[in-house]
C-alpha positions as CSV (number, residue, x, y, z in Angstrom):
1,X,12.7,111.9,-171.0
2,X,11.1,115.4,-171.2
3,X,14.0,116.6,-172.8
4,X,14.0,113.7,-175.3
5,X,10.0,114.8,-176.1
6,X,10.5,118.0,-176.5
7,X,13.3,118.3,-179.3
8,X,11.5,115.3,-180.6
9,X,8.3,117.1,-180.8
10,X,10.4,119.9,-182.3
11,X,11.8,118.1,-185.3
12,X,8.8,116.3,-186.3
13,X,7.2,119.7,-186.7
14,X,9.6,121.2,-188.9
15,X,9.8,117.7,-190.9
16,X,6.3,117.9,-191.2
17,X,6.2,121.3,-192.5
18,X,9.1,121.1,-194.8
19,X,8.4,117.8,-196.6
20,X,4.8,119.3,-196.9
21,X,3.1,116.6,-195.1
22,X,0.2,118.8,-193.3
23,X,-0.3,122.1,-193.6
24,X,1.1,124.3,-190.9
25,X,-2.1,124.9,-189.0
26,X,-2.4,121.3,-188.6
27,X,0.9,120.7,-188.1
28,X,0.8,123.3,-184.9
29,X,-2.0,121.5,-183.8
30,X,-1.6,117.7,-184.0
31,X,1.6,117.3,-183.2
32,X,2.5,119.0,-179.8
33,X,-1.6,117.5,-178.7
34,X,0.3,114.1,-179.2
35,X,3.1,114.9,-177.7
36,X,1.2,116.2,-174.4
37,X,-0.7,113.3,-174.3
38,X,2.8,111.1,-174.3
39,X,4.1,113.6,-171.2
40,X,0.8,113.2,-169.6
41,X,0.2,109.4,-170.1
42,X,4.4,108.7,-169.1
43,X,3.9,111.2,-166.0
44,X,7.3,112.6,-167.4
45,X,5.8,116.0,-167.1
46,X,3.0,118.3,-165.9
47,X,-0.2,116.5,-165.7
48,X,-3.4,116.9,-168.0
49,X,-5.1,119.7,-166.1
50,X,-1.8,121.6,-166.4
51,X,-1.5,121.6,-170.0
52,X,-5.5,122.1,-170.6
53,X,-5.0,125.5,-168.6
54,X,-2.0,126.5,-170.3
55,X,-3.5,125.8,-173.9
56,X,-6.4,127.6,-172.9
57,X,-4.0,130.3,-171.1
58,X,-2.2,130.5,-174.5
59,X,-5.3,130.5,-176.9
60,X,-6.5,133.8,-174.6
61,X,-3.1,135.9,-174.9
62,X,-3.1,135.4,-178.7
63,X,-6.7,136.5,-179.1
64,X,-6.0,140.3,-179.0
65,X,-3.5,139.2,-181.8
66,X,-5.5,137.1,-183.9
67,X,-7.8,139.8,-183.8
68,X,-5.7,142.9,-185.0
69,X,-4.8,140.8,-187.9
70,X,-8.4,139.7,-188.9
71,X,-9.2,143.5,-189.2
72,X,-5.9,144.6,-190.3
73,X,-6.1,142.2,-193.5
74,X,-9.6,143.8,-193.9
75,X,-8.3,147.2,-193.7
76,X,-5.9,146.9,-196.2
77,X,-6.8,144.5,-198.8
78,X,-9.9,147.6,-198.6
79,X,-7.3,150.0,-199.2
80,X,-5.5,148.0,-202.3
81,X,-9.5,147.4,-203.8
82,X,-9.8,151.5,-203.7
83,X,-6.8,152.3,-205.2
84,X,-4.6,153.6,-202.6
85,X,-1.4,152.0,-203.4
86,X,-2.0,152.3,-207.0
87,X,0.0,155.5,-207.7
88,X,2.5,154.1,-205.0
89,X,3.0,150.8,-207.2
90,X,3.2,153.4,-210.3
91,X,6.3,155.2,-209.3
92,X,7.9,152.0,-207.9
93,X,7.8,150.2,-211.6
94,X,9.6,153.5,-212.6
95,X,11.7,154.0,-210.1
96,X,13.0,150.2,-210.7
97,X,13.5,151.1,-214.2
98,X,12.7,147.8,-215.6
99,X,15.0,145.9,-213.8
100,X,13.8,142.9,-211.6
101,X,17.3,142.9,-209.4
102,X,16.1,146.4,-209.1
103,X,12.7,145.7,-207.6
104,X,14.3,143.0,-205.4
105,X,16.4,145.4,-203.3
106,X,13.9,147.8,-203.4
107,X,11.7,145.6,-201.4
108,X,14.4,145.3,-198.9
109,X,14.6,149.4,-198.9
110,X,11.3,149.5,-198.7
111,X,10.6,147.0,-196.2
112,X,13.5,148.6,-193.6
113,X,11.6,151.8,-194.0
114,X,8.5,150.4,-192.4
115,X,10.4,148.8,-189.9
116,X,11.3,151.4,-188.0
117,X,8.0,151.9,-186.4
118,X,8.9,148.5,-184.9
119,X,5.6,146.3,-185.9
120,X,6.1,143.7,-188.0
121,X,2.7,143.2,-189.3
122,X,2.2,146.8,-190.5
123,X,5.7,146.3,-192.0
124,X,4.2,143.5,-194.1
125,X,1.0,144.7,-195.3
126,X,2.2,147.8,-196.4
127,X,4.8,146.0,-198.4
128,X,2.9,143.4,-199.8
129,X,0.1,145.7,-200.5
130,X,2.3,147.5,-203.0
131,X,5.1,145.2,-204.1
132,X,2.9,141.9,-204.9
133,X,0.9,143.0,-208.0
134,X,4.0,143.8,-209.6
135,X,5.6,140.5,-208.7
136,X,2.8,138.7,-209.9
137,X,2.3,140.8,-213.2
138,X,6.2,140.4,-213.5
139,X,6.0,136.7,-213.3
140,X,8.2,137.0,-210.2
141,X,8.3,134.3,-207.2
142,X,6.4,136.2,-204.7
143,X,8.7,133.9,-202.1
144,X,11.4,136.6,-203.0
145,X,9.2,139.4,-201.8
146,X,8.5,137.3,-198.7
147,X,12.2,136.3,-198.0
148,X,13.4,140.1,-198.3
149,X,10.6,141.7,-196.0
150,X,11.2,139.1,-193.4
151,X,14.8,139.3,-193.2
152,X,14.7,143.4,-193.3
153,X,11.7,143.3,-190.5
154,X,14.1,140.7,-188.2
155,X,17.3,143.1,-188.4
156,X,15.4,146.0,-187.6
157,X,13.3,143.8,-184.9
158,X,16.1,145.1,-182.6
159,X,15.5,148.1,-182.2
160,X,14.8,149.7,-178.5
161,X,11.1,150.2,-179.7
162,X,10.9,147.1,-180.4
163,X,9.7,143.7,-178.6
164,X,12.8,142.0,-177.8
165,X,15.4,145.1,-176.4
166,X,12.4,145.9,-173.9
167,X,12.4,142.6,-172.8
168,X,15.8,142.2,-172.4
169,X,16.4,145.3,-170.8
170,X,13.7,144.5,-168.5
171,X,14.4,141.2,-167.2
172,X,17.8,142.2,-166.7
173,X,17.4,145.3,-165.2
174,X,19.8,146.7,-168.0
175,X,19.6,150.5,-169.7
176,X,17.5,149.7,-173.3
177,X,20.1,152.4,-174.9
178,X,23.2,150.6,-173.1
179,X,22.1,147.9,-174.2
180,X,20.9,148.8,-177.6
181,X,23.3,151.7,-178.6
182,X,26.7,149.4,-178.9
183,X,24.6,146.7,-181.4
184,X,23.9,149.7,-183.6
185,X,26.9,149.0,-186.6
186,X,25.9,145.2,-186.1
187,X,22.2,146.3,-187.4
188,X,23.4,148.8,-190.1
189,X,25.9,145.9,-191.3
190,X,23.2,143.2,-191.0
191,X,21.0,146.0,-193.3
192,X,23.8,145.9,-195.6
193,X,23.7,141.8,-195.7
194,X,19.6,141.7,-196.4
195,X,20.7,144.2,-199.8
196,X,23.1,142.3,-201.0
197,X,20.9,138.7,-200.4
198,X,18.4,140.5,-202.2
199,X,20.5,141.9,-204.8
200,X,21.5,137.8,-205.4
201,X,18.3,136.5,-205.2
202,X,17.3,139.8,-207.8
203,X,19.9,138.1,-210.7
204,X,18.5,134.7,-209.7
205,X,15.0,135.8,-210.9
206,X,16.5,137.9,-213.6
207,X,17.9,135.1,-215.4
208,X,15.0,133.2,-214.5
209,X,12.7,135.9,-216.2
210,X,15.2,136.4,-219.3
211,X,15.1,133.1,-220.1
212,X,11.3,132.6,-220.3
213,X,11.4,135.6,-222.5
214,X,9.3,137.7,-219.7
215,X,10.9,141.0,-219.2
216,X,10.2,144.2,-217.1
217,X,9.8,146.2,-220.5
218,X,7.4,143.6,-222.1
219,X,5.0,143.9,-218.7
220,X,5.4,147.2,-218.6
221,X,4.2,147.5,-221.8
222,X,1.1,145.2,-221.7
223,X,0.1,147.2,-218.7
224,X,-0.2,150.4,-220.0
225,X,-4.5,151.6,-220.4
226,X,-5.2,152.8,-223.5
227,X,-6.3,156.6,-223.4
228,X,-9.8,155.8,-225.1
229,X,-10.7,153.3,-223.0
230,X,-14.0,154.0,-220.9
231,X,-15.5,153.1,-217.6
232,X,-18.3,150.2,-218.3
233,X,-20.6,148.5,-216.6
234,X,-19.5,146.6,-212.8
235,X,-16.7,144.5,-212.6
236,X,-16.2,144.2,-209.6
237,X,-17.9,145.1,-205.8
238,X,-19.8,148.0,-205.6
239,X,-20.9,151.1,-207.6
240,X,-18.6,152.6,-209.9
241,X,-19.8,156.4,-209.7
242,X,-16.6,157.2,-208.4
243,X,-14.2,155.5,-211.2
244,X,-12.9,158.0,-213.6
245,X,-14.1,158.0,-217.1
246,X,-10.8,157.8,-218.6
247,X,-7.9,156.0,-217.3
248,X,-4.5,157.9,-217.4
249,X,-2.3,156.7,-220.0
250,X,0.1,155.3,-217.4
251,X,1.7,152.2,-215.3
252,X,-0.6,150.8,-213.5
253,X,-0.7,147.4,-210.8
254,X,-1.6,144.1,-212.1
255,X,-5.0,144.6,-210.0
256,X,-7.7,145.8,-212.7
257,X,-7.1,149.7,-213.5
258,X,-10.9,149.5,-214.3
259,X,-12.0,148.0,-211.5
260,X,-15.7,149.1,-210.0
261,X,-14.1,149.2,-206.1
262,X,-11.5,152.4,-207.2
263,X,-12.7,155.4,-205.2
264,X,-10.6,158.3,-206.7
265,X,-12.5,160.9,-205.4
266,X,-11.6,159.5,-201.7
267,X,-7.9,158.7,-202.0
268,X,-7.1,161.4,-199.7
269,X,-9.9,160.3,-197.0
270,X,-7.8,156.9,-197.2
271,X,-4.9,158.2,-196.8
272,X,-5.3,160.4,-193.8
273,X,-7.6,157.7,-192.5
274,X,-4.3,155.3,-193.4
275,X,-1.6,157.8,-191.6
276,X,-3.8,158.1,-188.8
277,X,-4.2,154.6,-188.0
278,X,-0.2,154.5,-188.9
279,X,0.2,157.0,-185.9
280,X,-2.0,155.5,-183.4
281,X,-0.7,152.1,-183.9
282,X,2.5,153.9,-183.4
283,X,1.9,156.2,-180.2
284,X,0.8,153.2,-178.8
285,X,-2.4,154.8,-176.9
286,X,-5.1,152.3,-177.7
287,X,-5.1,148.6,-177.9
288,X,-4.3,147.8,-181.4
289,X,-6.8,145.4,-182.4
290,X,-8.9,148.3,-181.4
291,X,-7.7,150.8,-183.8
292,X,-8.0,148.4,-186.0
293,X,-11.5,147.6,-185.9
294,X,-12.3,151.1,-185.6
295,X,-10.3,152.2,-189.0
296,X,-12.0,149.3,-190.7
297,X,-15.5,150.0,-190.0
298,X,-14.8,153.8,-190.8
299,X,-13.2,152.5,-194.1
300,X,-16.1,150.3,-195.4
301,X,-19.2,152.8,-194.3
302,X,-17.2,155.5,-196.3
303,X,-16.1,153.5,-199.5
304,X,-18.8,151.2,-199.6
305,X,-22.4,152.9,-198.0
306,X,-24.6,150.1,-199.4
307,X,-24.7,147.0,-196.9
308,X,-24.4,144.1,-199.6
309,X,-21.3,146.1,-200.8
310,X,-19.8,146.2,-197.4
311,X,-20.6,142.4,-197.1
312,X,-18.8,141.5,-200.1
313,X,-15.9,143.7,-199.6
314,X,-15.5,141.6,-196.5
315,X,-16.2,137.9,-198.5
316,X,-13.6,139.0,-200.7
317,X,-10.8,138.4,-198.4
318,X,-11.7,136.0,-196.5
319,X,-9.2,133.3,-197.6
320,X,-6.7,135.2,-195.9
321,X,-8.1,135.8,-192.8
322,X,-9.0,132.2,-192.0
323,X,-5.1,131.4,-193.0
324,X,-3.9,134.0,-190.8
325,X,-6.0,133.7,-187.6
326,X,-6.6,129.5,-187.6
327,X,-2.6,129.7,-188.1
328,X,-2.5,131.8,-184.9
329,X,-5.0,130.0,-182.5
330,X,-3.0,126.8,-183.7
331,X,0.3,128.4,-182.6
332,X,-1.1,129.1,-179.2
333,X,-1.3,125.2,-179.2
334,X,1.8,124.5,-179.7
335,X,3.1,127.4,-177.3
336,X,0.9,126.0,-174.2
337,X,2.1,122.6,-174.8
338,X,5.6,123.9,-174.2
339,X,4.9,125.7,-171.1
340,X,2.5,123.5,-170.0
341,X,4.4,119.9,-169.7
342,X,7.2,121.4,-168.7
343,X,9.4,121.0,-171.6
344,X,10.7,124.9,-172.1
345,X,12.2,124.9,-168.7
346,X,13.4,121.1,-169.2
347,X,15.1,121.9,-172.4
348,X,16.7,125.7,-171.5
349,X,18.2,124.0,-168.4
350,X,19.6,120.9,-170.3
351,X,21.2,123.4,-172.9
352,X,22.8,125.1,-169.8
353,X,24.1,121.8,-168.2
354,X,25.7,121.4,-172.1
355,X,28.1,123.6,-171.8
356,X,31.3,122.2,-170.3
357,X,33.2,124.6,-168.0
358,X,35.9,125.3,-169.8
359,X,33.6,127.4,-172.2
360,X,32.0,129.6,-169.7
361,X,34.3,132.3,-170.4
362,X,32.5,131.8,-174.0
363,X,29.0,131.7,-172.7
364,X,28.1,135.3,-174.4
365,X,29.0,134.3,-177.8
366,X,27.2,130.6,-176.9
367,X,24.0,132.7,-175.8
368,X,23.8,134.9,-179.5
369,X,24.3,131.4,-181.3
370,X,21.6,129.9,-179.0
371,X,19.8,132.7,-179.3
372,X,18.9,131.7,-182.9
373,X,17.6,128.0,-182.7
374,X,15.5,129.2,-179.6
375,X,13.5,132.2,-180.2
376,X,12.7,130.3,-183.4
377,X,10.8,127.9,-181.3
378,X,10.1,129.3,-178.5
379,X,8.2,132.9,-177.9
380,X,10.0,136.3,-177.0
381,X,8.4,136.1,-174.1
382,X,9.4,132.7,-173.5
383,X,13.2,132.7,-174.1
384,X,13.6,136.4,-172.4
385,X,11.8,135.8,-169.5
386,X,12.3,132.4,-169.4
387,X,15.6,130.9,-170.5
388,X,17.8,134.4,-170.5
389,X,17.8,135.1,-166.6
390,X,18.9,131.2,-166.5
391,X,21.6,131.7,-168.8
392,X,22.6,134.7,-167.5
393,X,23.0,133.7,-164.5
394,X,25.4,130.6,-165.5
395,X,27.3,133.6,-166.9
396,X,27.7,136.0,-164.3
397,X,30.1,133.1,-162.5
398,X,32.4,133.6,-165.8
399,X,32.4,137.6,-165.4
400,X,30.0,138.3,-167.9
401,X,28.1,141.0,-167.6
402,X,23.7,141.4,-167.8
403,X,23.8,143.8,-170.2
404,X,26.6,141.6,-172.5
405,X,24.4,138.5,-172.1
406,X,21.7,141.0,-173.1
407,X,23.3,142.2,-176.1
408,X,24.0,138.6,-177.2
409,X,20.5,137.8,-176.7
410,X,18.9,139.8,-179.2
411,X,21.2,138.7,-182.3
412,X,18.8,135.7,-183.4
413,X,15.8,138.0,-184.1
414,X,16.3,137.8,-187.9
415,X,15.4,134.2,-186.9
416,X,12.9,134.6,-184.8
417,X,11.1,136.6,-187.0
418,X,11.0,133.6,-189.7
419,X,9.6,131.3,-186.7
420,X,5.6,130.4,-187.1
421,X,4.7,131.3,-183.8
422,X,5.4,134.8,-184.9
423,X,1.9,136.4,-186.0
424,X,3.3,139.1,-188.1
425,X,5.5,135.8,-190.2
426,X,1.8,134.1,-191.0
427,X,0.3,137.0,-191.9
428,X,3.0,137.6,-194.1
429,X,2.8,134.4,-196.2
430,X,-1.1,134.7,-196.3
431,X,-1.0,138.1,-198.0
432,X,1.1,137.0,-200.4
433,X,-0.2,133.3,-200.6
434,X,2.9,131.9,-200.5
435,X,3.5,128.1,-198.9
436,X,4.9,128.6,-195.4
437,X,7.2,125.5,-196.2
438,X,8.5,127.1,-199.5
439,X,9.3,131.0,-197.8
440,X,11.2,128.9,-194.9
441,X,13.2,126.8,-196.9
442,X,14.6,130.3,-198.7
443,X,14.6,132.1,-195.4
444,X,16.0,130.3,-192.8
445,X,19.4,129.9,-193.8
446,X,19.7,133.8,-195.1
447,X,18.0,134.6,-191.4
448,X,20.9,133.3,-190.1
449,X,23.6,134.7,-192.0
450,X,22.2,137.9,-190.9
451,X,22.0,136.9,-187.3
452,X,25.6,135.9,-187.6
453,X,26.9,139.0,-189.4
454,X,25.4,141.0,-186.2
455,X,27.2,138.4,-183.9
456,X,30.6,138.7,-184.9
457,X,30.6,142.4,-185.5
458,X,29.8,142.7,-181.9
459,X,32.0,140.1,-181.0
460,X,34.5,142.1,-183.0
461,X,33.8,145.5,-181.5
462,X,33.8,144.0,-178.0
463,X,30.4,144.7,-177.0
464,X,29.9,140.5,-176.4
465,X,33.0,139.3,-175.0
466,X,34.6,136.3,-176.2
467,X,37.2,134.1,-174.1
């Protein structure tokens, strides 16, 4: 019966989300609270007190989160009103020279760049900092932008630095570079497989464009700031003594070149301020919801002195940090219902009892399919501490190896990464404003082609066995 509840709660999420029936807050909210009270009222499962405490267990570990993105979106979205990815967004329009397919794979370049510090929200807001004003002045689908940053963030989420290989290599007692160092032409081949989705979904919205009649060449040239133009009054937050009397004649973002928050005169205060915070979220010495609130306060005082400014440079995003951090809290709901009734252990063992025994030689190859559908729905921290030492040890009766099962365990990420209990995913979609719905019905499916294309060139190199 707790099996039956648990996959049921499961689908009626992702129906609910994908036909667009609640929003995903709600949705991560309302359904698994009915679902617990069904366990609870049945007795199928843990009782009431036991999913109250995990709940409020789970609403507690995703605080530190909810709070580094709160800041972070401050941070940034201060950054893009100052100008600091201005001259960034400049030589990206040329560098993509006019082309939209272009600009497409570029954001996949771009995006697997970031990634290698291993953190997927800085990945995000860097990219959608400087990619979405020319999406939007191009008349682009900023669900592209979306679809390529995630899937080039979930290949790279692999990595040893990263989340997953850690935990893998940790609950297995495993070497993170034994482990990691085989699945190496798996990730540069699943790189490859983001490019070329992104160079399709590029002609998609190249044809798309062409046949409104909306080219790169036409924006481009409605963008361009007349040389004579002059600073005038406010048009924005805050003084403009700092804005510079005459535009340059150039490309600019699809943000106002005029407006009153540029600070030209402090673009390199931002950007060692930026690096800075880049390097201590990277060194991993502080919390990093404390850098965070530390770089923003720095950031406003500096760019904005005058209270009422700092006050509405804050107002001005706060759309996207209530999306972002109710989205969060309301994933911790759905993450302490599993745990707390019971059902993650009830449904990991019943997938282990599915396998018949004349596939256990196949169990590695089952676990890196597996691995795809689970860590969608479940936590890292759920599946690798959780489920992996249970299917692992099912394995080791077939000769498999820790450090196979391992391997094997970390091809879903590109999936994972697309799953809504992922913070980094729903801050992604509320920088860009995207519908969560929309970005997963392009995503999903591409998530997993790249999650197979690491799969079978592993399987093929024999670093997870197979038979």
């Amino acid at each position: 019966m707790l099996i039956f509840l648990g996959f049921s709660m499961i689908a009626v999420f992702m129906y609910l989300i994908l036909a667009k029936r609640l929003t995903p807050t709600l949705a991560l909210v309302l359904v698994p609270l009915s679902f617990a009270l069904v366990v609870t009222a049945t007795g199928v499962g843990t009782g009431e007190d036991g999913v109250v405490k995990s709940i409020t267990s789970s609403i507690k570990d995703f605080a530190p989160t909810a709070t580094l993105l709160f800041f972070a979106i401050i941070f940034f979205g201060t950054m893009i009103d100052v100008g600091l990815f201005d001259p960034l967004i400049r030589f990206i329009l040329k560098a993509v020279r006019n082309d939209p397919v272009r600009l497409v794979v570029a954001t996949a370049v771009l995006a697997g760049i970031v990634s290698l510090d291993g953190d997927g929200s800085t990945t995000f807001i860097i990219t959608v900092s400087a990619l979405l004003p020319i999406y939007l002045k191009l008349g682009m689908s900023p669900v592209v932008l979306t679809v390529v940053a995630n899937l080039a963030n979930g290949v790279l989420n692999i990595l040893p630095w990263g989340g997953p290989t850690i935990r893998a290599a940790t609950v297995l007692k495993v070497s993170p570079s034994e482990l990691f160092n085989p699945m190496v032409p798996g990730m540069v081949l699943g790189i490859l497989t983001v490019v070329g989705l992104a160079y399709l979904l590029g002609r998609s919205e190249r044809k798309r464009l062409l046949a409104s009649g909306r080219t790169l060449s036409t924006v481009a040239g409605s963008m361009r700031v007349p040389a004579t133009v002059s600073g005038g009054g406010s048009v924005g937050l805050g003084s403009d003594d700092d804005r510079p009397a005459t535009p340059s004649n150039d490309l600019v973002s699809s943000l106002d070149p005029n407006r009153a928050t540029l600070r030209p005169k402090l673009i390199w205060f931002n950007l060692g301020l930026t690096v800075a915070l880049l390097t201590l979220l990277g060194l991993d010495i502080l919390p990093l919801a404390l850098v965070f609130i530390g770089a923003t306060a720095i950031a406003l005082v500096v760019n904005f002195p005058k209270p009422e400014d700092q006050l509405n440079s804050i107002k001005s995003h706060a759309t996207s940090i209530v999306t972002v951090v109710a989205m969060v809290f309301a994933a911790a709901v759905l993450v302490g219902v599993l745990s707390g009734t019971g059902m993650v252990s009830a449904m990991a063992n019943a997938i282990v009892a599915a396998v018949p025994p004349e596939l256990g030689p196949w169990f590695a190859v089952i676990t890196g399919v597996l691995s795809m559908p689970l860590t969608f729905f479940l936590t890292n921290d759920a599946f690798y501490f959780g489920i992996l030492p249970i299917l692992t040890e099912a394995a080791g009766h077939y000769g498999i190896a820790p450090v196979e099962m391992a391997r094997a365990s970390i091809v879903g990420q590109p999936v994972h990464m697309t799953s809504p209990l992922v913070p980094a995913m729903l801050l992604l979609v509320s920088l860009a404003r995207v519908n969560l719905a929309d970005h997963h019905k392009k995503v999903i499916w591409r998530a997993g082609v790249c999650s197979l294309v690491m799969l079978a060139v592993a399987i093929a190199l024999g670093v997870i066995p197979i038979g």
